[in-house]
C-alpha positions as CSV (number, residue, x, y, z in Angstrom):
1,X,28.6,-86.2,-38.4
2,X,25.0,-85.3,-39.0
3,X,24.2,-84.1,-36.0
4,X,27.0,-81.5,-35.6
5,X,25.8,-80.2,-39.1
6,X,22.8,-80.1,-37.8
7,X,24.5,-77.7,-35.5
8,X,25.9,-75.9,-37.5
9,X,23.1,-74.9,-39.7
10,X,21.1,-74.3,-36.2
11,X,23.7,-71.5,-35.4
12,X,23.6,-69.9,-38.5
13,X,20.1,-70.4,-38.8
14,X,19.7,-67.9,-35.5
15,X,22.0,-65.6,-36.2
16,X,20.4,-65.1,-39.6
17,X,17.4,-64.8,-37.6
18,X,18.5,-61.9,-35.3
19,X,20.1,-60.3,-38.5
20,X,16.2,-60.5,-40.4
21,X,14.7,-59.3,-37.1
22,X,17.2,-56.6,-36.3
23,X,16.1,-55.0,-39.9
């Protein structure tokens, strides 16, 4: 169960990235 929250805070975690960058 960890790892696939991992997972899912890894995926948000880029797309908040592109969203920071794109500004």
């Amino acid at each position: 169960i960890a790892l696939e929250k991992l997972q899912c805070v890894g995926k948000y975690k880029e797309l908040y990235d592109m969203l920071y960058r794109s500004i």
